[in-house]
Each structure stands twice: as structure tokens, then as C-alpha cells.
C-alpha positions in Angstrom: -16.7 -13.3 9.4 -19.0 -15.2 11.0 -18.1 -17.8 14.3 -17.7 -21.0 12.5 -20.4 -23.2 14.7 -20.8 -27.2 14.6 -23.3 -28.6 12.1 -24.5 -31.6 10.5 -25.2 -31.6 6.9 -26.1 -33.5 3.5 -22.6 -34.0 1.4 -22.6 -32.8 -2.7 -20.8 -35.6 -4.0 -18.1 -35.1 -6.9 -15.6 -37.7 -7.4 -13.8 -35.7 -9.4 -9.6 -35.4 -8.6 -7.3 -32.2 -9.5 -10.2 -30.3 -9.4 -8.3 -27.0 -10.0 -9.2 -23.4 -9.4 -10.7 -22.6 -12.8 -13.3 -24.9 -13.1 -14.6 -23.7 -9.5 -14.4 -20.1 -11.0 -12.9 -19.5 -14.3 -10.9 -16.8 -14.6 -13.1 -14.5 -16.5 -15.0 -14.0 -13.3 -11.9 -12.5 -11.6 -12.7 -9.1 -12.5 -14.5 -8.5 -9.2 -13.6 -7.6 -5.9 -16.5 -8.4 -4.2 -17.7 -11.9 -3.1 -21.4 -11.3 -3.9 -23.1 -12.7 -6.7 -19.9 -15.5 -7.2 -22.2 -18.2 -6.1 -23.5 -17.9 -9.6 -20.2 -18.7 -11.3 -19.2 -21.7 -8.9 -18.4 -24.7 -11.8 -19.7 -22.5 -14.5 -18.1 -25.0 -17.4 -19.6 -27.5 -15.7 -23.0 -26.0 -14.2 -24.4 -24.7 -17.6 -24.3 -25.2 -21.4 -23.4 -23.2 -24.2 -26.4 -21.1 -23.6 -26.3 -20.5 -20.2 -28.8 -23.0 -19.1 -28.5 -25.1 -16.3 -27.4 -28.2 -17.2 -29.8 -31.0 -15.0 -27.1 -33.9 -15.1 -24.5 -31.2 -13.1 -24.7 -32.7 -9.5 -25.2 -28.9 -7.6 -28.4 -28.5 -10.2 -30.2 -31.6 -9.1 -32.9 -31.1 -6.1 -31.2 -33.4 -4.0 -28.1 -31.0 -3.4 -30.3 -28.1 -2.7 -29.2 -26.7 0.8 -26.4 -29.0 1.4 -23.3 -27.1 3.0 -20.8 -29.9 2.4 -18.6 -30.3 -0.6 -17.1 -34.2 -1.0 -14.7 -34.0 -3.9 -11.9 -36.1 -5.5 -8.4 -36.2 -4.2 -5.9 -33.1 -4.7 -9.0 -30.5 -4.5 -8.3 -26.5 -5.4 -5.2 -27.2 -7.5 -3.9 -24.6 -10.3 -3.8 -20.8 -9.3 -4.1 -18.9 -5.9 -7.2 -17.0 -6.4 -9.1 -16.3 -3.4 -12.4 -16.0 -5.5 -12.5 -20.4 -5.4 -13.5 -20.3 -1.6 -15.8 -16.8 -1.8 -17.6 -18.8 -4.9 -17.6 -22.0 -2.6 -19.2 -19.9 0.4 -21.3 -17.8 -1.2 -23.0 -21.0 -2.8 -23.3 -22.2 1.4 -20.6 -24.5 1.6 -19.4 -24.5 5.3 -16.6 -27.2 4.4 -15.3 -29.7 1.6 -14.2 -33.1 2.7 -11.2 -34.8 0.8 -8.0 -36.5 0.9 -6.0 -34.0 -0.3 -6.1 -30.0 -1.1 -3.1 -28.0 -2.9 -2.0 -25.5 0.0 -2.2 -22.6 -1.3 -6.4 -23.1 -1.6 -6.3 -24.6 2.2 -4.9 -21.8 3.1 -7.2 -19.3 1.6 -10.0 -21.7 2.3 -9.3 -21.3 6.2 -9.1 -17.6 6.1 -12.7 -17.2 4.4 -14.5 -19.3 6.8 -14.2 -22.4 4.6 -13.1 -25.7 6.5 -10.8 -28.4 4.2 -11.5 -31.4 5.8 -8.9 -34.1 5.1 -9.6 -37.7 5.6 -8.1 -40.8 4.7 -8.9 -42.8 1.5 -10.9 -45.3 3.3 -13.5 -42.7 5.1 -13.5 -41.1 1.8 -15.1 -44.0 0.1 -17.0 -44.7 2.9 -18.5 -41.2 2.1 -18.9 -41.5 -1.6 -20.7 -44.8 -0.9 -23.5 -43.3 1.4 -25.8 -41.9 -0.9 -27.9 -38.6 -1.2 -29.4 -38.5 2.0 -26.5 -39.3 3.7 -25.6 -36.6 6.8 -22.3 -36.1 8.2 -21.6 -34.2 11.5 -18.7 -31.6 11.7 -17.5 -30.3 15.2 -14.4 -28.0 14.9 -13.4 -27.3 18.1 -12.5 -30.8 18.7 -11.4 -31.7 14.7 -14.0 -34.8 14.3 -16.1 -35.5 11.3 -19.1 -37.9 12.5 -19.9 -39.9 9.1 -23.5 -41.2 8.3 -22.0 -44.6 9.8 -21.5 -43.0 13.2 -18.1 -43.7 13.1 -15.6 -40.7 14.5 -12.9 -39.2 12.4 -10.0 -36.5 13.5 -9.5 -33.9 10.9 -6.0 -31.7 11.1 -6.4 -28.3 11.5 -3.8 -25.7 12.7 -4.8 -24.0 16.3 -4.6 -20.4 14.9 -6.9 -21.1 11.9 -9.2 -23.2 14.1 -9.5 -20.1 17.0 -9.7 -17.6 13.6 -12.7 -19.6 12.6 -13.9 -20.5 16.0 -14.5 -16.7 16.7 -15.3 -15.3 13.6 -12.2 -12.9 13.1 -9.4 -13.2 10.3 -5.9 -12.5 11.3 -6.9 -8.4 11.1 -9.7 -9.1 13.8 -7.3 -11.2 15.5 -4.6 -8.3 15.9 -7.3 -5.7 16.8 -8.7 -7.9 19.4 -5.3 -7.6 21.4 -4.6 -4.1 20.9 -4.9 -3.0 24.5 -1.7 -5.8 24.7 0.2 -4.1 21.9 -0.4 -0.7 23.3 0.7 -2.0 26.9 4.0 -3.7 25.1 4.8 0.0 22.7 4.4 1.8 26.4 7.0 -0.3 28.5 9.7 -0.7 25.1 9.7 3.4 24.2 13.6 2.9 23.5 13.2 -0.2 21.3 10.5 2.4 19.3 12.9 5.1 19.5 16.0 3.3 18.4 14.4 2.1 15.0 13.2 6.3 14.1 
């Protein structure tokens, strides 16, 4: 994983709520293990026709959402199943974070272990958002939880402090562990009988 660093971005806008897991990558995409090449099924239903073609009304299809690496959606986003292919599709597209009132937890959670930032703001910022327009930048500094909106006005964001350090320095919680081996050895060395007593 790469160090999650502060950015500013364009948003995708798509005011759609209970977007659930299958329409970010429907489940006969779930055949992989690998995260490459998912980018290309991110909203399939939704991102081409019948024949595969891109469909130029979809909002990630139009010109003006090239490059953006901010997802605004409706309320209650990455509903339905717990597949962790939702945030690989998301971040293999470039999404750094998506911005909404609400996410079902199970998707936060695999979100924020894939280098994927839910953002969750109140229904008032998030209209404020939807009413900016294309062009419209937002600012996003994690170490201290604030979303900047086009407005300039300053909005805390939750985030737990492990997640946020994970994130912060690029590890997941397997990089985290190995990062304070020299402290687990140093604890195994000076509790032998505790070791001993559970042989």
C-alpha cells in the first residue's frame, strides 16, 4: 500500500442512495483474485450497454470526470454483500476517497483497509457538494480529518486512529504487526513461561 498523502481533487457526482456492492462490481466479476484489470468492471450495468459499449450519458464516461479521484455518492453507499473487489474496482479506477452521508460498515471497513477513504459528512455539506458543479475541487487532509469544500468552508470527517495511521503509512494491519516485530520478539524473550505453559 501506498502512504495515503493530502490531495485536492474534482468530485464524480452520483446522487444515487443504496448504491450496493453489485452495481459497483457485479458478481460475475468475482472470479478473480487479483485487483488488476477491475477498473474495467466498476458500474458495469451502468457504464455500458447491451453490447458492451460505453454508454456517454453514464457520469464516469463523460470527459469531465476524467482524472477525478473523488467519488460523491447518495446516502447509505456500498450496501448489499461484503466483497472486497467494490473498493479494489473503486481504486483501481483512481478513486482516493468517496464522500457521503452514510456507508454500510462492512464496505467502510474494507474501504479503509485498501487505501480507500469514506468520507462522511452531514446532509447539508453534502448538498453543498452536489450543488458545486463539474469543476468544483475539494481538498482532503487525513491526518487532521478535514474535507475543504469548493466554498472554502472546513469540515471534520470521522475516522478511527488505527485506520488513519494504517493509511497514513502505507501498511495494512500485516505491515502494521511486522513493523513491531523487534517488540514482539523483546515481549516472547522476557514471558518464556507464559510460551511454555500454553505447549
Amino acid at each position: 500500500m501506498k502512504p495515503f498523502t493530502n490531495f485536492e481533487s474534482r468530485m464524480v457526482a452520483l446522487p444515487i442512495n443504496n448504491i450496493d456492492t453489485d452495481q459497483i462490481i457485479p458478481a460475475r466479476f468475482l472470479k478473480t483474485t487479483s485487483k488488476i484489470g477491475l477498473d474495467k468492471q466498476l458500474f458495469n450495468d451502468w457504464r455500458y450497454d447491451a453490447q458492451g459499449n460505453p454508454n456517454p450519458d453514464f457520469i464516469i464516461n463523460r470527459p469531465e470526470s476524467q482524472g477525478a479521484q473523488v467519488l460523491l455518492a447518495g446516502d447509505n453507499f456500498g450496501c448489499g454483500s461484503s466483497r472486497e473487489h467494490a473498493p479494489w474496482a473503486l481504486t483501481q479506477y483512481g478513486f482516493r476517497a468517496v464522500i457521503s452521508t452514510s456507508f454500510a460498515d462492512i464496505f467502510k471497513q474494507n474501504s479503509l483497509k485498501n487505501s480507500l477513504l469514506p468520507i462522511v459528512v452531514p446532509p447539508d455539506v453534502h448538498a453543498e457538494l452536489f450543488a458545486a458543479g463539474t469543476d468544483a475541487v475539494v481538498k482532503i487532509d487525513l491526518p487532521n480529518q478535514t474535507l475543504t469544500t469548493p466554498s472554502g468552508r472546513t469540515v471534520e470527517f470521522p475516522v478511527d486512529n488505527f485506520s488513519k495511521h494504517c493509511l497514513v503509512e502505507g501498511v495494512d494491519e500485516l505491515g502494521y504487526i511486522l513493523n513491531h516485530e523487534s517488540d514482539i520478539a523483546a515481549f516472547e524473550a522476557a514471558h518464556p513461561a507464559s510460551i511454555n505453559a500454553l505447549a
